[in-house]
Kinemage of the C-alpha trace (Angstrom):
@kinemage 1
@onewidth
@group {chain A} dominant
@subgroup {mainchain}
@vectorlist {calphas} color= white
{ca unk a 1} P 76.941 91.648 107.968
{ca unk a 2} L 78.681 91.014 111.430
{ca unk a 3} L 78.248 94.007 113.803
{ca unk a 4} L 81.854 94.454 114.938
{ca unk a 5} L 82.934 97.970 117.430
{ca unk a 6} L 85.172 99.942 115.527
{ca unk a 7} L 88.786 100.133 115.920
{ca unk a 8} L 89.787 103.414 116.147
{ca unk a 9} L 93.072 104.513 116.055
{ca unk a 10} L 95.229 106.727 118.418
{ca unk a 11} L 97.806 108.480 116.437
{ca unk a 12} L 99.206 109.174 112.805
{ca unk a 13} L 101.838 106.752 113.161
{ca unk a 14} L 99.662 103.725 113.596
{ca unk a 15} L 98.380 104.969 110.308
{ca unk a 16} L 101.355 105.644 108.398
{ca unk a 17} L 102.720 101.987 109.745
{ca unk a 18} L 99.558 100.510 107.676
{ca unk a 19} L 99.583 102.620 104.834
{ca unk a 20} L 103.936 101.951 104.112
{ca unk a 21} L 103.653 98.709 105.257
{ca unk a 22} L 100.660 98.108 102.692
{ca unk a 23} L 103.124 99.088 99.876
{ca unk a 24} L 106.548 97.532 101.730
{ca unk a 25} L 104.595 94.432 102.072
{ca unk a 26} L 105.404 94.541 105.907
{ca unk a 27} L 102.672 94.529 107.881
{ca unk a 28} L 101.627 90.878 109.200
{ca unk a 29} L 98.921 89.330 107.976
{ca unk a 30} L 96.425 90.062 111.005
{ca unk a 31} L 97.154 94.003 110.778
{ca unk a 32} L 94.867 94.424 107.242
{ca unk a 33} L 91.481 94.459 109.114
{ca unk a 34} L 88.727 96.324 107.691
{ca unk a 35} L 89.667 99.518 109.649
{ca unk a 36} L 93.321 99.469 108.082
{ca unk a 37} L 92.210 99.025 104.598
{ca unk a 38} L 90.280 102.490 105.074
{ca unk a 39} L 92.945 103.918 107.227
{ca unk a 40} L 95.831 102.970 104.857
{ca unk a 41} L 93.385 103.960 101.478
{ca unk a 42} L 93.139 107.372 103.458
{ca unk a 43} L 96.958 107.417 104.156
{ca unk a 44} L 97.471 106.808 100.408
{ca unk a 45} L 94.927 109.281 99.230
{ca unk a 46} L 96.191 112.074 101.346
{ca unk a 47} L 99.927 111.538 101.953
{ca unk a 48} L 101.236 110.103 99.135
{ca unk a 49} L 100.450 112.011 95.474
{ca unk a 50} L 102.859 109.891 93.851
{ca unk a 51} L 100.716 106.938 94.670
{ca unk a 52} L 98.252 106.491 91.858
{ca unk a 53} L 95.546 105.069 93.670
{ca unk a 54} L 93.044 104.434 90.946
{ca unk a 55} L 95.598 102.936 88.526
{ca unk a 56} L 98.050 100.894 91.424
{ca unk a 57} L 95.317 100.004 94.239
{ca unk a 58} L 95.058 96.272 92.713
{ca unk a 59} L 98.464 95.366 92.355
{ca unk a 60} L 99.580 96.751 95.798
{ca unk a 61} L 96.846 94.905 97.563
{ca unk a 62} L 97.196 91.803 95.409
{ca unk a 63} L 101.130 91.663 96.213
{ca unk a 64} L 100.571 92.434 99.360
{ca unk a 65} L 97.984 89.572 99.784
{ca unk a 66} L 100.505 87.471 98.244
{ca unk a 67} L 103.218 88.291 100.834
{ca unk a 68} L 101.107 87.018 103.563
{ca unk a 69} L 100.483 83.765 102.212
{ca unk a 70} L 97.187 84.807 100.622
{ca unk a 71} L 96.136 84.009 97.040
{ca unk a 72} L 93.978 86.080 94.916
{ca unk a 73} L 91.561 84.227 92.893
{ca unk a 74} L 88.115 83.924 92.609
{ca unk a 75} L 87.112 83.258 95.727
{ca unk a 76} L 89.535 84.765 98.303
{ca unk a 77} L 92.128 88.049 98.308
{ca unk a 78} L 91.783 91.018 95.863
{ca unk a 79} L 88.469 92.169 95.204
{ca unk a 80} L 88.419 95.108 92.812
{ca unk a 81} L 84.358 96.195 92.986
{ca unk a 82} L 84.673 96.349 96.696
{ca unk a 83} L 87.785 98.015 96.991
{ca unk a 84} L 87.182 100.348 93.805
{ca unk a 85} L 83.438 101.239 95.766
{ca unk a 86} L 84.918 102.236 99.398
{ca unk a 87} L 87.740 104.419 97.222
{ca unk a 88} L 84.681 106.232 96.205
{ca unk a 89} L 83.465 106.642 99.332
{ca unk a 90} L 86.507 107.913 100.922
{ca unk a 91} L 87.103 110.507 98.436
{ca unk a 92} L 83.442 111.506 98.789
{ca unk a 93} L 84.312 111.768 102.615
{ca unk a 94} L 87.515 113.738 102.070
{ca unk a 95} L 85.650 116.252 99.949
{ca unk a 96} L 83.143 116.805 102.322
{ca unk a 97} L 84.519 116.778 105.709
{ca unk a 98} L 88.185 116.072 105.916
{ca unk a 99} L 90.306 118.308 108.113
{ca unk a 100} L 93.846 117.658 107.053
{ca unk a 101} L 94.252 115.870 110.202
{ca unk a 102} L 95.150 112.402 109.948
{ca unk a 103} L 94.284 110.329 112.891
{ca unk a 104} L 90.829 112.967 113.190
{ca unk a 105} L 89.439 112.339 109.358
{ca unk a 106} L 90.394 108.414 109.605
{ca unk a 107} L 88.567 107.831 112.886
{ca unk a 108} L 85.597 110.004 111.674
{ca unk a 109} L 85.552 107.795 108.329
{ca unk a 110} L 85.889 105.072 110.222
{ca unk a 111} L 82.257 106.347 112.447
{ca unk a 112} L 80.679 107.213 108.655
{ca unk a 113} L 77.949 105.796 107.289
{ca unk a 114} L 81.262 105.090 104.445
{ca unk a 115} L 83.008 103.605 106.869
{ca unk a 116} L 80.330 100.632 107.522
{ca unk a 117} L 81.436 96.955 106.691
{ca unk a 118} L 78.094 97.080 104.613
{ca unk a 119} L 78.253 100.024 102.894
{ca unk a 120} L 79.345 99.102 99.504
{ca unk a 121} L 75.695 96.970 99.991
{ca unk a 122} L 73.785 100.580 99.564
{ca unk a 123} L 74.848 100.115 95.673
{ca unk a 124} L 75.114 96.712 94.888
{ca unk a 125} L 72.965 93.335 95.644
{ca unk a 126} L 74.573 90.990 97.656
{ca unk a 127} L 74.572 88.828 94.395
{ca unk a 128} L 76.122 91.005 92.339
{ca unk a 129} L 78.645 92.434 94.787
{ca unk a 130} L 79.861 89.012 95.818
{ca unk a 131} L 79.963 87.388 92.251
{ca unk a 132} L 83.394 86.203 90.538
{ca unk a 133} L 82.975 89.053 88.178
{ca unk a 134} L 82.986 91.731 90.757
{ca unk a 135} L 86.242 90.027 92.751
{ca unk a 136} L 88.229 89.995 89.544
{ca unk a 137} L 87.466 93.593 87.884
{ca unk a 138} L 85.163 96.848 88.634
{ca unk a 139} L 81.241 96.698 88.168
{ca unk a 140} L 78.790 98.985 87.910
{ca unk a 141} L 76.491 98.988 90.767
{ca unk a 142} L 73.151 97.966 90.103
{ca unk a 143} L 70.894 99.600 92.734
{ca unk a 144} L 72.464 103.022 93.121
{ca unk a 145} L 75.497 105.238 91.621
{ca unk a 146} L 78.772 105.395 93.128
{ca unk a 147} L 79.427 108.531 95.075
């Protein structure tokens, strides 16, 4: 993958504006970068129990997607193998060294080996990962477990 810095962010609001305005379908279009899907996944996980990540992660991406102009099919927009994979790895990185603080755990995720546009590569083959099957519902990986 592209090596691209990392965007770090500078206080809990600029978080909390990506992880409401994930679910408000507010944010524009240019805001969901790599670094606010974590952030906002984060924000979700740790701020708001009465989100059910596991069971409502698809349809708030896909309508959020949607709200931009996007499509989800099987090339573009929603894909649940990726997305299911870096929930993983976020909880995995909660568990083991979150602090509570917001803008401290998502900038430390964000400097993770989790955190890495690639990671989600350490279990799956490029193949695999990238296939229609993997965009439209979760797959097991096939070169190491899931955290």
């Amino acid at each position: 993958m592209t090596d691209h810095p990392i965007r770090f962010f500078t206080d809990d609001a600029a978080i909390a504006h990506l992880g409401e305005g994930l679910l408000a379908c507010t944010l524009a279009r240019e805001e969901w970068t790599h670094e606010a899907h974590l952030a906002a996944c984060l924000y979700l996980l740790t701020r708001r129990p009465d989100i059910d990540v596991d069971g409502e992660i698809a349809g708030i991406i896909s309508r959020f997607n949607e709200s931009v102009g996007g499509v989800n099919d099987d090339q573009s927009g929603y894909h649940d193998t990726i997305t299911r994979a870096y929930v993983a790895g976020v909880r995995r990185f909660l568990r083991e060294g979150g602090t509570g603080e917001l803008t401290a755990d998502v900038n430390a995720l964000l400097a993770s080996e989790a955190g890495s546009r690639d990671w989600p590569l350490r279990f799956y083959s490029r193949d695999l990962l990238f296939s229609v099957e993997a965009r439209r519902g979760f797959v097991e990986p096939d070169r190491a477990p899931l955290p």
